[in-house]
C-alpha positions, -999 to +999 in steps of 0.1 A: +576+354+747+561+387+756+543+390+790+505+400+780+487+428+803+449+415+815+433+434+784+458+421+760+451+387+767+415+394+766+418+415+730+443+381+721+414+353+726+384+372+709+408+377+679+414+340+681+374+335+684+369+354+656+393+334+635+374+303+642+342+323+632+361+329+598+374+296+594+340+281+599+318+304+577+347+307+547+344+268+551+376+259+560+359+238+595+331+225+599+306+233+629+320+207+652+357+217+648+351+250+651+328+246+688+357+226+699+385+253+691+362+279+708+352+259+738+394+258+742+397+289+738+373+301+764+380+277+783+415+288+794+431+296+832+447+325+816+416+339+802+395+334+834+422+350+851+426+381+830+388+386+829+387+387+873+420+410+872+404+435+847+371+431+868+388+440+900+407+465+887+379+479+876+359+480+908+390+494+931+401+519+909+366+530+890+369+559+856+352+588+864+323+593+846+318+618+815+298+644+833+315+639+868+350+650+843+331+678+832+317+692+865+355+685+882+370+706+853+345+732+854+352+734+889+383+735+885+381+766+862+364+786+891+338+815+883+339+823+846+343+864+843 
């Protein structure tokens, strides 16, 4: 079995959700059946711990924003002639 980044196992459980979604309004589970599967789903370690890694990540190592690229470039271009 294949070792899932953060974001994969992320992109992995709401595809699951949204099968459950399917399955419940194509009719193939009823309400019941399909709150269980999502509760176990969501309710997984891995899950929880992908969500905190991503998180993190995010907070240590921030993106730049759109117009902080910009500005950087432009500066980066010097005086135009």
């Amino acid at each position: 079995m294949a070792h899932l980044t953060p974001a994969e196992q992320i992109e992995q459980s709401y595809d699951l959700a949204m099968m459950a979604l399917a399955n419940y309004l194509t009719q193939k589970r009823d309400a019941s059946a399909t709150v269980d599967r999502l509760i176990s789903i969501l309710d997984r370690d891995s899950l929880r711990d992908a969500i905190t890694e991503v998180l993190v990540d995010s907070r240590v190592h921030p993106r730049p924003k759109a117009d902080e690229t910009a500005r950087r470039k432009n500066r980066a271009a010097g005086p135009s002639a």
